[in-house]
Z-matrix of the N, CA and C atoms (Angstrom, degrees):
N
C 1 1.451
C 2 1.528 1 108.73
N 3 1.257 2 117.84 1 139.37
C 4 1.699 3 123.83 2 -179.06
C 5 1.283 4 89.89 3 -83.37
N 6 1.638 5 100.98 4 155.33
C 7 1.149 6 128.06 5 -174.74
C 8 1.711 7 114.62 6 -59.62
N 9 1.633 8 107.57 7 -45.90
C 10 1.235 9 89.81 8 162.98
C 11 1.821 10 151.63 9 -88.21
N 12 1.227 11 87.53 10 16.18
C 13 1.938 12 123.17 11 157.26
C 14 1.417 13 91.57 12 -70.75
N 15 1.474 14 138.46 13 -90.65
C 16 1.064 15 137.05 14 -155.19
C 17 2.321 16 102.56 15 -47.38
N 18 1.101 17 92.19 16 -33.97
C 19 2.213 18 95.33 17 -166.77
C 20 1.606 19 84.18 18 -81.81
N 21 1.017 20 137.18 19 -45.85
C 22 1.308 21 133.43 20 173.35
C 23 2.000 22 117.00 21 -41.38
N 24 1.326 23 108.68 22 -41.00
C 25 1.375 24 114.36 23 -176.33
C 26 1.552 25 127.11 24 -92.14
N 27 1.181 26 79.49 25 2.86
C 28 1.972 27 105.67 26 -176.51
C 29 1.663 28 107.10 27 -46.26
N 30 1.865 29 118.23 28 136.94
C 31 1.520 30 92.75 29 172.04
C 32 1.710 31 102.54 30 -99.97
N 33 1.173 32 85.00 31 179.46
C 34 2.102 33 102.08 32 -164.23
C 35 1.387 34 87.32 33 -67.97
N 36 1.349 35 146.04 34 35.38
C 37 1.040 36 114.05 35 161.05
C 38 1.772 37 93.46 36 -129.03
N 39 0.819 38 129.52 37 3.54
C 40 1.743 39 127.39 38 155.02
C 41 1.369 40 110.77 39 -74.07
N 42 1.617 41 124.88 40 -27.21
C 43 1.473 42 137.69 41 -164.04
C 44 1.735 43 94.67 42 -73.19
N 45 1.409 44 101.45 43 -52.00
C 46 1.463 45 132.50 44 -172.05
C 47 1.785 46 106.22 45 -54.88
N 48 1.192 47 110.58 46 -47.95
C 49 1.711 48 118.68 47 -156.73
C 50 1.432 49 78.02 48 -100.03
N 51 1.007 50 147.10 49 -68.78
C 52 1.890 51 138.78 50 -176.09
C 53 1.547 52 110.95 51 -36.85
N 54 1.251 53 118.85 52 -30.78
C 55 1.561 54 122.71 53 -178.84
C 56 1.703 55 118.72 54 -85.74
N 57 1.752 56 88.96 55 -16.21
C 58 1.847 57 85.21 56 -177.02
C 59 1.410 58 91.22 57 -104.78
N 60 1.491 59 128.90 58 -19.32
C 61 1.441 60 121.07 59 175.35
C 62 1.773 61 113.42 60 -48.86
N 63 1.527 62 86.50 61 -50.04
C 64 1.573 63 95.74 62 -159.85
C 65 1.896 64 102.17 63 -68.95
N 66 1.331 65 106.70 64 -39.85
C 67 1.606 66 97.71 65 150.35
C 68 1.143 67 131.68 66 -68.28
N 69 1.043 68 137.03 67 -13.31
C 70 1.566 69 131.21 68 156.36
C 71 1.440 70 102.49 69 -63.95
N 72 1.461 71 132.10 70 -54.89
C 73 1.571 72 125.05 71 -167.03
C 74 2.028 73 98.94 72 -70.16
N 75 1.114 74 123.38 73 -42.28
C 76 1.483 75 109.67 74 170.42
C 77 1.358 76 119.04 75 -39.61
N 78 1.271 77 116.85 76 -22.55
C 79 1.777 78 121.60 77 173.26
C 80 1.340 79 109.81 78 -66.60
N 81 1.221 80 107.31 79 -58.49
C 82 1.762 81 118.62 80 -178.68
C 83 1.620 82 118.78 81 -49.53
N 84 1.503 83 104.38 82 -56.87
C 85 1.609 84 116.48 83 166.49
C 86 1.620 85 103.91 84 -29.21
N 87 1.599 86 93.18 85 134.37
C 88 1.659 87 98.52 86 171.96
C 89 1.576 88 91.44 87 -123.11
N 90 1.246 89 104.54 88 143.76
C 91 1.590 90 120.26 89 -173.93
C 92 1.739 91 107.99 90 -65.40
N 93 1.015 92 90.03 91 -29.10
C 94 2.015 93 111.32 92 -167.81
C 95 1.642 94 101.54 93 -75.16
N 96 0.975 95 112.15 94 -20.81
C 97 1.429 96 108.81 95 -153.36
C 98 1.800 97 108.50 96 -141.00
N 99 1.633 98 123.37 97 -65.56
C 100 1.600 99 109.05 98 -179.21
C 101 1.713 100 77.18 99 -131.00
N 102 1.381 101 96.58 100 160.69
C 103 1.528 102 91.47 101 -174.02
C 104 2.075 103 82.59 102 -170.52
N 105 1.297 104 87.29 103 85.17
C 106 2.023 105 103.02 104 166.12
C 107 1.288 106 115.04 105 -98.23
N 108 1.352 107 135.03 106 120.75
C 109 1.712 108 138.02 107 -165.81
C 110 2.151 109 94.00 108 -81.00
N 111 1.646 110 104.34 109 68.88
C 112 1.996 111 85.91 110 -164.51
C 113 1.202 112 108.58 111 -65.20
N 114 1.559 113 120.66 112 -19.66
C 115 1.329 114 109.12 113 -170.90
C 116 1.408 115 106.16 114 -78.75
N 117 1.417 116 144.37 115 -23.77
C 118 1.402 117 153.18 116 131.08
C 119 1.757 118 118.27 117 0.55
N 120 1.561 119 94.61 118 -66.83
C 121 1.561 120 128.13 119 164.64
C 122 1.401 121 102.26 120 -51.65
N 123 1.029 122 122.02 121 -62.61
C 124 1.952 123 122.78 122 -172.08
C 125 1.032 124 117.07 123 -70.26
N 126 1.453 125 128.71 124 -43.43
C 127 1.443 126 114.60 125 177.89
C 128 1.659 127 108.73 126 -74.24
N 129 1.314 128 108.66 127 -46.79
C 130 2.291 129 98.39 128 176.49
C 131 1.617 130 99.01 129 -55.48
N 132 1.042 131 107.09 130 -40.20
C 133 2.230 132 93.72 131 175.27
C 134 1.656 133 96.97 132 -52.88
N 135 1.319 134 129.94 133 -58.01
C 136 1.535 135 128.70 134 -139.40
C 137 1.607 136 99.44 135 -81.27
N 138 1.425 137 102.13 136 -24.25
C 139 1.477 138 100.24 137 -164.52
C 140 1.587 139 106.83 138 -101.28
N 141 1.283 140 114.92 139 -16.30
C 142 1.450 141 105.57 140 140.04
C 143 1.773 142 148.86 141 -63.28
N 144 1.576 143 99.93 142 -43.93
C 145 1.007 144 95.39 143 169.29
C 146 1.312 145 127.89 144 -92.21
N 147 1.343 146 110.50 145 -29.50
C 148 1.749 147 124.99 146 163.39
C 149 1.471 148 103.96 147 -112.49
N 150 1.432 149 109.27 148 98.31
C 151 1.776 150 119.52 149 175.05
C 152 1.512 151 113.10 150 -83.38
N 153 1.467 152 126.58 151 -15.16
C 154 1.341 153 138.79 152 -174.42
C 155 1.496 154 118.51 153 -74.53
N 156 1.717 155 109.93 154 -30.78
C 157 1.230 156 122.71 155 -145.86
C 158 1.456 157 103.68 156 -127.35
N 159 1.318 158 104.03 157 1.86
C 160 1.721 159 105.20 158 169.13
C 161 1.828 160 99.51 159 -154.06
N 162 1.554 161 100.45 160 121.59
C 163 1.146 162 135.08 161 177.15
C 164 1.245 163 138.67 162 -88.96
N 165 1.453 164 129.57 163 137.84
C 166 1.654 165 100.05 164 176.20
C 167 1.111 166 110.90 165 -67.49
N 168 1.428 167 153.75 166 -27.48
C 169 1.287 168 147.72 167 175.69
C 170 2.062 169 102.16 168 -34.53
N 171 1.197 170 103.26 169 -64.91
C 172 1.718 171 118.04 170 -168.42
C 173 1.571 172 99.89 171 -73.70
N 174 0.972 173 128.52 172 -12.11
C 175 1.483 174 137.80 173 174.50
C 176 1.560 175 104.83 174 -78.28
N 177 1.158 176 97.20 175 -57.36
C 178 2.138 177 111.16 176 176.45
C 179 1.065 178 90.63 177 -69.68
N 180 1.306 179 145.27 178 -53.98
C 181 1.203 180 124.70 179 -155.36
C 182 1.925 181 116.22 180 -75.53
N 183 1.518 182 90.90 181 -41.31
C 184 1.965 183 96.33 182 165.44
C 185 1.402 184 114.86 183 -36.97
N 186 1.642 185 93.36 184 -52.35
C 187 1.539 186 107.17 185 -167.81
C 188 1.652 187 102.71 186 -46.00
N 189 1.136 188 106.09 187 -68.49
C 190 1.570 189 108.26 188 -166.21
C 191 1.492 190 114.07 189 -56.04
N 192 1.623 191 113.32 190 -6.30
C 193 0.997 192 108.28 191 -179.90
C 194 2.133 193 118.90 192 -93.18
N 195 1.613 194 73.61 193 -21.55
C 196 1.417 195 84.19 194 170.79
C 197 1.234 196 106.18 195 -68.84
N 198 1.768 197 126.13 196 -58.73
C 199 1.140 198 111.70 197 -151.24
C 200 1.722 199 109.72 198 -61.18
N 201 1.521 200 113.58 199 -50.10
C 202 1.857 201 111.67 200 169.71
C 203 1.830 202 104.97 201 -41.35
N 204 0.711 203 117.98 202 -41.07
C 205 1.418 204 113.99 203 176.71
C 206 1.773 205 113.64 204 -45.42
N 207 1.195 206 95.77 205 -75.81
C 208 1.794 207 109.68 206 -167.14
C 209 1.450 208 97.28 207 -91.02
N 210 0.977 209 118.59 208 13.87
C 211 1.814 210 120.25 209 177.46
C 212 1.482 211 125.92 210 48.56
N 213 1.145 212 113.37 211 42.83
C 214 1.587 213 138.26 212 -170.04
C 215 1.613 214 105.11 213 -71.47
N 216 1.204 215 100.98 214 178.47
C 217 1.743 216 96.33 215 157.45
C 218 1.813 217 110.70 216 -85.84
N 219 1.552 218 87.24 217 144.45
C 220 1.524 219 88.53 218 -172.73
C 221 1.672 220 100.41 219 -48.25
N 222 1.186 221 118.29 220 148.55
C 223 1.405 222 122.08 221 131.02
C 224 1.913 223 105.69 222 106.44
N 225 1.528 224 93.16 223 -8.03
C 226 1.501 225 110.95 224 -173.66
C 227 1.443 226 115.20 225 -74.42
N 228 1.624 227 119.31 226 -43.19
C 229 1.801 228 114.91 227 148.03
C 230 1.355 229 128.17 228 -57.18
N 231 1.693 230 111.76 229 -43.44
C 232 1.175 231 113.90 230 177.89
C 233 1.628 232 113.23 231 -48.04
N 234 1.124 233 111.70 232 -57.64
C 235 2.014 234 125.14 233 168.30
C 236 1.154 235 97.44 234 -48.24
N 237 1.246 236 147.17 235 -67.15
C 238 1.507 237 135.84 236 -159.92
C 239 1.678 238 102.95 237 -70.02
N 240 1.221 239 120.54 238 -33.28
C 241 1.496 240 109.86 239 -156.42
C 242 1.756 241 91.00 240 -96.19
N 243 1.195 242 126.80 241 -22.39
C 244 1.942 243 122.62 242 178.65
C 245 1.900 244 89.27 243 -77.08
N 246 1.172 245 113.29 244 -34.30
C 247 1.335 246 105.33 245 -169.59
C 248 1.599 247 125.97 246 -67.22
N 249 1.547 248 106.35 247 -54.69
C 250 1.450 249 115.89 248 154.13
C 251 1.617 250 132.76 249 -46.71
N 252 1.589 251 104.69 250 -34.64
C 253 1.008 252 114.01 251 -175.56
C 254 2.154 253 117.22 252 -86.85
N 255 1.185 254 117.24 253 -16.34
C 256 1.120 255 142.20 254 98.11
C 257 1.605 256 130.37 255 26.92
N 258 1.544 257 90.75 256 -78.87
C 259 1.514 258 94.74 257 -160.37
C 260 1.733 259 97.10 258 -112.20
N 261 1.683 260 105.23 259 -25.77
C 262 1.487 261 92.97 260 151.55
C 263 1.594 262 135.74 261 -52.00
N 264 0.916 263 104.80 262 -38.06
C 265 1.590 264 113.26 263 -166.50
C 266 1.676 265 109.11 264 -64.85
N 267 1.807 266 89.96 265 -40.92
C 268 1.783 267 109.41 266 175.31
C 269 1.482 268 104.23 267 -53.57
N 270 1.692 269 110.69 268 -59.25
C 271 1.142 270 116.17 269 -175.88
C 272 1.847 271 122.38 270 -46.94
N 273 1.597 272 128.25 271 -46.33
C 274 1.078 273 142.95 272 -124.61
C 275 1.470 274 97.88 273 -82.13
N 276 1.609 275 129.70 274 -65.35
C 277 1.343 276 107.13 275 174.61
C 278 1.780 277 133.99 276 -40.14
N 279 1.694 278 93.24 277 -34.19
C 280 1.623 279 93.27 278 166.35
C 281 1.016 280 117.76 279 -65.81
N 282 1.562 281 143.13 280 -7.95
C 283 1.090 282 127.17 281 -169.74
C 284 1.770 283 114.61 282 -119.94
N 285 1.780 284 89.77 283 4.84
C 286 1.716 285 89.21 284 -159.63
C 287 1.709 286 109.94 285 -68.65
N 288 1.511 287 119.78 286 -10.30
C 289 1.302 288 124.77 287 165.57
C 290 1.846 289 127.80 288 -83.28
N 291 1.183 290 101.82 289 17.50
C 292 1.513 291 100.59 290 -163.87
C 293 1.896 292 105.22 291 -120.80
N 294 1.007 293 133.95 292 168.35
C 295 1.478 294 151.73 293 -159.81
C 296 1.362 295 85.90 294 -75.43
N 297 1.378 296 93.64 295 170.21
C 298 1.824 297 105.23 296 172.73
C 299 1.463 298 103.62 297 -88.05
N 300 1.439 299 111.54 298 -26.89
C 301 1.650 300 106.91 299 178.84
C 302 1.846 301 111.91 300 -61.46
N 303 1.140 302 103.85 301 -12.99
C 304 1.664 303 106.40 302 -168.79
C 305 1.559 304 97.13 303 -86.53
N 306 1.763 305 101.05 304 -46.81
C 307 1.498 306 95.29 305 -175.43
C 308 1.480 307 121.16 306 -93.42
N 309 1.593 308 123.87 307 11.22
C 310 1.455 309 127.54 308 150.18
C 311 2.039 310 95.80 309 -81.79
N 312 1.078 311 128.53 310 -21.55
C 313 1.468 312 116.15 311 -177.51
C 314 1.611 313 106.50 312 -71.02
N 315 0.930 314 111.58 313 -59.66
C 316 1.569 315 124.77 314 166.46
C 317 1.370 316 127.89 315 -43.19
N 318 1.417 317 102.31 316 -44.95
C 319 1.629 318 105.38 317 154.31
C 320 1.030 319 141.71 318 -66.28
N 321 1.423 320 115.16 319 -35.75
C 322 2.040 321 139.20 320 133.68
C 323 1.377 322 103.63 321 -7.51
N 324 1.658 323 117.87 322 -75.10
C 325 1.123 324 148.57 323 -138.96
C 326 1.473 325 100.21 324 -67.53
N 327 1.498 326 101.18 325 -71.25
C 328 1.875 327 124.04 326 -176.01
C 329 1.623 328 88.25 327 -59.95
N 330 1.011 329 129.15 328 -56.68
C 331 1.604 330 112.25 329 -170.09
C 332 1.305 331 117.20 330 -47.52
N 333 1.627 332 118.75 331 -49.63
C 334 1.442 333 128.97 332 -171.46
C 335 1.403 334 109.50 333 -59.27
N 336 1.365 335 114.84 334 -42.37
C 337 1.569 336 131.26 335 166.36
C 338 1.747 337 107.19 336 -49.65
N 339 1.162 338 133.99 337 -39.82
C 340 0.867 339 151.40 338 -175.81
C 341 1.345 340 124.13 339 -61.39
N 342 1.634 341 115.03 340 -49.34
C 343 1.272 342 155.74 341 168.85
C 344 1.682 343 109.21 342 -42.71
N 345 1.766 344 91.16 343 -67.04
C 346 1.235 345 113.33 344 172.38
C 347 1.571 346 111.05 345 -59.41
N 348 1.241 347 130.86 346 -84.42
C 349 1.235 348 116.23 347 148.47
C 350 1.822 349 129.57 348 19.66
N 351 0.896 350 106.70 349 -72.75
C 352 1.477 351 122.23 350 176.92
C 353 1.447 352 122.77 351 -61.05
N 354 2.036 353 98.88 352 -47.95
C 355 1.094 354 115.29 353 173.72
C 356 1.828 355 118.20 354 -52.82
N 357 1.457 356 96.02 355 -37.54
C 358 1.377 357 92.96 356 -169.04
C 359 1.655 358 103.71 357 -104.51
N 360 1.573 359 115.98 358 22.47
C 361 1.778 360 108.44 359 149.21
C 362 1.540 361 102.02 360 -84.93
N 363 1.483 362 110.86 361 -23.58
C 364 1.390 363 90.46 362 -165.26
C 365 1.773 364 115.82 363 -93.42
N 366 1.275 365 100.20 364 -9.32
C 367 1.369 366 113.95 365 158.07
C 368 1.889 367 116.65 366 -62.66
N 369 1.091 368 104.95 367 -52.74
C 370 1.169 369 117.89 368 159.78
C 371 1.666 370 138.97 369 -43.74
N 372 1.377 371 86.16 370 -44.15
C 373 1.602 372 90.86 371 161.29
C 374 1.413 373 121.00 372 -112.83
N 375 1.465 374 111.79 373 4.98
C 376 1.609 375 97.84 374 153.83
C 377 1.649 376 111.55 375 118.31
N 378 1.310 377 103.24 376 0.85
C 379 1.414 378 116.32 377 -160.59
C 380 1.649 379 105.05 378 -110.82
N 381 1.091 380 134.53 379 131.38
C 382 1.417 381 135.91 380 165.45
C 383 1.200 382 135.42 381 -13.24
N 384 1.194 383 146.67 382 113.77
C 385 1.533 384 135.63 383 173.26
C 386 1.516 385 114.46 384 -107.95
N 387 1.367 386 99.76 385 129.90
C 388 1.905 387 127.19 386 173.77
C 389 1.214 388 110.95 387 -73.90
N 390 0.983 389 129.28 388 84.04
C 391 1.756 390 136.45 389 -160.95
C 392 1.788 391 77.02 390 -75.10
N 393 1.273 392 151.07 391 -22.80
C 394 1.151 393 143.64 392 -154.46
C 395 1.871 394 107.19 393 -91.62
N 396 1.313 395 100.35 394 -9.14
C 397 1.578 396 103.24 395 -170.35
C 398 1.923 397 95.39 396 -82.12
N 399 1.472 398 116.24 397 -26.60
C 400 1.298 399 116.70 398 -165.42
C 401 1.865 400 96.96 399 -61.35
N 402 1.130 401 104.42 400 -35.43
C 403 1.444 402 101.68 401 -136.10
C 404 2.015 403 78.17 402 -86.46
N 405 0.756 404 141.26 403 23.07
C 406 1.882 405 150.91 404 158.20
C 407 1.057 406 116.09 405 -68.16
N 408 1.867 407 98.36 406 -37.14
C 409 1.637 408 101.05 407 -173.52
C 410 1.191 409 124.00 408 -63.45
N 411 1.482 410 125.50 409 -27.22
C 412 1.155 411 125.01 410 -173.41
C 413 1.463 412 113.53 411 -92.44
N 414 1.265 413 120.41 412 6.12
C 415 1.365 414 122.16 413 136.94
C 416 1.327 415 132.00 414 -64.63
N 417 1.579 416 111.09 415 -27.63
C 418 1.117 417 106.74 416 175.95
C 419 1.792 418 115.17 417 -80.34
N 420 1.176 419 122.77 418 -14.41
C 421 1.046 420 114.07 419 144.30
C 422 2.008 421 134.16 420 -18.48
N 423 1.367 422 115.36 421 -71.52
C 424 0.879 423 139.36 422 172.15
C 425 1.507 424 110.53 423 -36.85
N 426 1.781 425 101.53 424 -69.12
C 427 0.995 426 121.64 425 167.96
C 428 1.504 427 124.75 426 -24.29
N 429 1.147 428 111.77 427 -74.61
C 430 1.678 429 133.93 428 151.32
C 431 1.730 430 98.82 429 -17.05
N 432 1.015 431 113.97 430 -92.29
C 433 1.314 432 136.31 431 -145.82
C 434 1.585 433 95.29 432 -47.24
N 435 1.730 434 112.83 433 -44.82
C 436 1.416 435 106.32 434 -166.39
C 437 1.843 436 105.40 435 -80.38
N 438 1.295 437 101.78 436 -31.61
C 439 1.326 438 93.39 437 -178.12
C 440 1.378 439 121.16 438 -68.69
N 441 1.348 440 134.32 439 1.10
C 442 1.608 441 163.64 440 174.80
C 443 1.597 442 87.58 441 -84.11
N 444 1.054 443 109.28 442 -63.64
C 445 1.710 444 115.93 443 -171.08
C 446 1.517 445 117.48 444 -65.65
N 447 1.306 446 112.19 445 -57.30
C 448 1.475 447 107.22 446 163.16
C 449 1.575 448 126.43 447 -52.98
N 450 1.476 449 105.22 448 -38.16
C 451 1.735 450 87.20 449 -178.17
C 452 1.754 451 101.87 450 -102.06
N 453 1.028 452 119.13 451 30.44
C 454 1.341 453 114.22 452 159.54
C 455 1.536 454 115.87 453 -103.22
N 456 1.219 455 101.45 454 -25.58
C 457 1.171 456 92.94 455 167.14
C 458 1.510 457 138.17 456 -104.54
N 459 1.531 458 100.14 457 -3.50
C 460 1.628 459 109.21 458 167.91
C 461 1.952 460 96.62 459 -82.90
N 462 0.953 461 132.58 460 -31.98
C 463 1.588 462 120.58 461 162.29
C 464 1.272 463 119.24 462 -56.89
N 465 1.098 464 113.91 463 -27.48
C 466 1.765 465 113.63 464 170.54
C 467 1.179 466 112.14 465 -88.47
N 468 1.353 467 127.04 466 -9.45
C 469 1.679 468 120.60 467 -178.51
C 470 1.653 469 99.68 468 -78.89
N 471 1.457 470 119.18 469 161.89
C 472 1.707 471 133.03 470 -177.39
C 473 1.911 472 83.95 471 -63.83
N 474 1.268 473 109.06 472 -74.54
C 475 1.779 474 118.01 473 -164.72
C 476 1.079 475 118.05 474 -68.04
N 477 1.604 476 135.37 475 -8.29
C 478 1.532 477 111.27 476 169.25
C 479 2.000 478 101.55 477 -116.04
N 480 1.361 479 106.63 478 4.48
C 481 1.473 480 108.61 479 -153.62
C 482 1.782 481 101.22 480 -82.42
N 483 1.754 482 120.16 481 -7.86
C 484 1.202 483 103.93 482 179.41
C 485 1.410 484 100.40 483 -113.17
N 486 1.268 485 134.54 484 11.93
C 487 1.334 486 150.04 485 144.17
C 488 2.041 487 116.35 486 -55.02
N 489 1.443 488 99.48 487 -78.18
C 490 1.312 489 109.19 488 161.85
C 491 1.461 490 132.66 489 -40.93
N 492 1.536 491 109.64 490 -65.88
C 493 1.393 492 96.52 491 -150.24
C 494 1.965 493 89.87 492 -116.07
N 495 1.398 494 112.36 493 175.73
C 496 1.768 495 109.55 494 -170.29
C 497 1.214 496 92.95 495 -75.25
C-alpha cells in the first residue's frame, strides 16, 4: 500500500492530536529567532489527505486562534489559513496520484505564497516585515515529509497500526 493509502485511512483522532501538537510547538517558536506557521503545515497535510475532516470553518477558527496566541493582527492567520486551505482542496484531486515528495513540494509552494501574503497585510497595515520568517518554510518541507513517514509507518506496524489507521 502507498503511503498515501495508509494517511488516507487515518482515524480522526490522529487528525485531532496532530492539530494540538502543532499548537503546542507554536508556543515554543520564538518570533526573534525560528518562527514555522506548523499549524499552517497541519491543516494543508490534513486537508489533503483527509478533506472531510478539516474545514475552512476549523481552519478560520485555528487562525483566530493563532492570531490571539502570537498577538498578530486579528484575522491575519485566519486569511492565510481559509486561503491555503482553499487552494488545497482546488489542488487535491490533481494531486491524488502523485508521491508525497510532490505533495510536501506543493505544500512548500502554497506556504511561501502564504508568507508573502501575510507579508504584504503587514505592509499594508504599516507594521514591519521579517523577510527572515519566509525562508522557515522550506523547513517545513522536511517537516511534511517526515510526518508522512512517521505515521505511515506506525500504521503499518502490528502495535500502533490499530490505533492509527481505520
Amino acid at each position: 500500500m502507498r503511503a498515501e493509502q495508509w494517511l488516507g485511512a487515518v482515524k480522526a483522532r490522529i487528525v485531532w492530536l496532530t492539530l494540538v501538537v502543532a499548537w503546542a510547538l507554536s508556543f515554543l517558536t520564538v518570533r526573534q529567532t525560528v518562527w514555522l506557521d506548523w499549524m499552517g503545515f497541519i491543516l494543508l497535510f490534513w486537508t489533503l489527505y483527509q478533506p472531510s475532516r478539516i474545514s475552512l470553518v476549523l481552519a478560520f477558527i485555528m487562525g483566530i486562534v493563532m492570531d490571539v496566541q502570537q498577538v498578530s493582527l486579528l484575522g491575519e492567520h485566519a486569511l492565510m489559513y481559509v486561503w491555503l486551505l482553499s487552494i488545497m482542496r482546488f489542488l487535491t484531486p490533481r494531486l491524488q496520484f502523485s508521491s508525497v515528495f510532490a505533495h510536501a513540494l506543493y505544500g512548500t509552494v502554497l506556504m511561501l505564497c502564504a508568507q508573502l501574503l501575510r507579508a504584504l497585510v503587514h505592509l499594508l497595515a504599516g507594521q514591519p516585515v521579517d523577510i527572515l520568517q519566509i525562508g522557515w518554510v522550506i523547513f517545513g518541507m522536511l517537516a511534511w515529509m517526515m510526518l508522512a513517514w512517521l505515521l505511515t509507518r506506525s500504521a503499518q506496524s502490528r502495535a500502533m497500526g490499530s490505533w492509527v489507521a481505520n
